[in-house]
N, C-alpha and C positions, 0 to 999 in steps of 0.2 A: 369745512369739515366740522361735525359736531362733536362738542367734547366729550356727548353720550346722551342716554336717556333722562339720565338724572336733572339736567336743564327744563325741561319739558314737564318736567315732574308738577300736578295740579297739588303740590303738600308744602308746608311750610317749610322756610328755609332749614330748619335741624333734620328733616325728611328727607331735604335733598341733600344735605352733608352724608349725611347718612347711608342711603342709596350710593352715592360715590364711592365712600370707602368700601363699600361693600361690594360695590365693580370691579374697582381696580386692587387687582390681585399686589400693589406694592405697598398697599396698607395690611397692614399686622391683623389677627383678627382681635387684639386686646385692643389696636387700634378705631376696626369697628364697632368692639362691645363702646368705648366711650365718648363716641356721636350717640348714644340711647337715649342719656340722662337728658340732654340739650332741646334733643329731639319732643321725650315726655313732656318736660318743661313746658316748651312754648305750647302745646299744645293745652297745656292744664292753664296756663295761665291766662291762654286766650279762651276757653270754655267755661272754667269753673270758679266763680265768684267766691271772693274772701267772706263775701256775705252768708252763700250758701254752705261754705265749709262751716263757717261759726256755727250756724244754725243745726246743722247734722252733729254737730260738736256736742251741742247742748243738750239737744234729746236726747244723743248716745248715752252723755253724763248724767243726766236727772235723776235723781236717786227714787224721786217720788216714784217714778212709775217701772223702778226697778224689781218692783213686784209682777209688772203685766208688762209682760211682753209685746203684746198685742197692741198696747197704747202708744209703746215707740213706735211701732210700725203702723200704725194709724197716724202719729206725728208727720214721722217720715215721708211717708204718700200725699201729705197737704202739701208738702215742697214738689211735689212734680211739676206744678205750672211755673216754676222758677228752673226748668230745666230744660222746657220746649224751646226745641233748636239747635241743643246743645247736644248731641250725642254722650261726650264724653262724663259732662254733668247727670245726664240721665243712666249712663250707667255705674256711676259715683252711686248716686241715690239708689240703683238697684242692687248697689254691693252691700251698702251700708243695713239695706233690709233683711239680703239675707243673712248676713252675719247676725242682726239680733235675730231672726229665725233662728238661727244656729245656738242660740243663747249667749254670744254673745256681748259685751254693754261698754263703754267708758271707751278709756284708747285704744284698747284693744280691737274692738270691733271697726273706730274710725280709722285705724292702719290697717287694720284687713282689707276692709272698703277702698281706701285708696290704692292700698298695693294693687286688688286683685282688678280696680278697673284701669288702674297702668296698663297692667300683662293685658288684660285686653284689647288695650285702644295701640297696645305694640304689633301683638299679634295679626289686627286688623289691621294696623298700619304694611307690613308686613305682606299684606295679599292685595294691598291695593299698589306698593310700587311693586311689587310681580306681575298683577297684569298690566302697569303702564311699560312694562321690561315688554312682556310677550308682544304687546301693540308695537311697539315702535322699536324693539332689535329683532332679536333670536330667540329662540327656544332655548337653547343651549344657555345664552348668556341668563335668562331670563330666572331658570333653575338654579344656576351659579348664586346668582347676587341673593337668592331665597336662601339658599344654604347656608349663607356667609353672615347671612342678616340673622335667620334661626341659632346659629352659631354662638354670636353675639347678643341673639336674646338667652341663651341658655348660661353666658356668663352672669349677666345682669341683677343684680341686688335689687329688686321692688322695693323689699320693706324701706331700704335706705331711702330710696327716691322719694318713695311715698311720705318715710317722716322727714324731709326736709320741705316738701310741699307742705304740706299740711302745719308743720311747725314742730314736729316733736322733733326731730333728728336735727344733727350738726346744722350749722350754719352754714353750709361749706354748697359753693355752687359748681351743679355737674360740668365735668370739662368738655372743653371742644376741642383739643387736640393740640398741640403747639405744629406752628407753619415748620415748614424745613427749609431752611434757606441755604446751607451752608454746604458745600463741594463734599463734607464728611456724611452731612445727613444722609440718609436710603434709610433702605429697607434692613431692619432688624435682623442678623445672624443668628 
């Protein structure tokens, strides 16, 4: 007997944590918003270079060309070959351009950028264990664990996420849930 889809699952292990709670109806859905952080995480960490954040860092900062917009986003765009391959890097780099589009510059635009390609790469995460749910259960189940997982993306703090990747925010690493071992542990009343 399989313990579900979420074994099978082609996504990183915080992917499959994730998908889990968001199956089994005896996890909380506070419980499933905080598989998100874990989830983000490894995927930021295994896609997007300390190198390349510095570097988006800097141009965002540079005061020189705080006059021309255009020269960040000319910067910008010579980091794309430092992205192929990386989805998640490459839509780092496409957040961070239109935010100076948008005017813009400093930490603000490189928290924008990283929050909004969080929600992204959630969202997408998000429709790709849906259809591994539709492939290998139900319809029924398939919709469920969408909802649960939407659910918990709608609880979900980007800016936070985004400034502890990046380094503006706490120190503080996203939780993966504590084990329930104990005859009193269940499901929250």
């Amino acid at each position: 007997m399989s313990d579900g889809p979420h074994r099978s699952l082609n996504m990183r292990r915080g992917w499959k944590r994730f998908a889990k709670r968001a199956d089994k109806e005896a996890y909380a859905p506070e419980e499933v918003c905080d598989a998100i952080p874990a989830a983000l995480e490894q995927d930021w960490r295994a896609e997007i270079s300390l190198s390349l954040t510095r570097q988006i860092r800097v141009i965002l900062q540079d005061e020189q060309s705080s006059l021309f917009g255009d020269q960040r986003i000319e910067k910008l765009e010579l980091l794309r070959s430092n992205t192929a391959g990386y989805p998640l890097a490459n839509t780092f780099l496409d957040c961070a351009i239109q935010a100076t589009a948008n005017g813009k510059a400093g930490q603000e635009a490189l928290t924008e950028a990283a929050s909004a390609s969080l929600m992204d790469r959630a969202t997408r995460g998000i429709l790709q264990v849906e259809e591994h749910y539709y492939r290998e259960s139900s319809h029924k189940r398939s919709v469920n664990v969408r909802e649960r997982m939407n659910s918990g993306i709608a609880q979900t703090d980007f800016g936070a996420i985004a400034g502890n990747l990046i380094g503006t925010g706490k120190a503080e690493r996203p939780q993966s849930g504590a084990k329930r071992t104990d005859i009193d542990d269940g499901v929250s009343l």
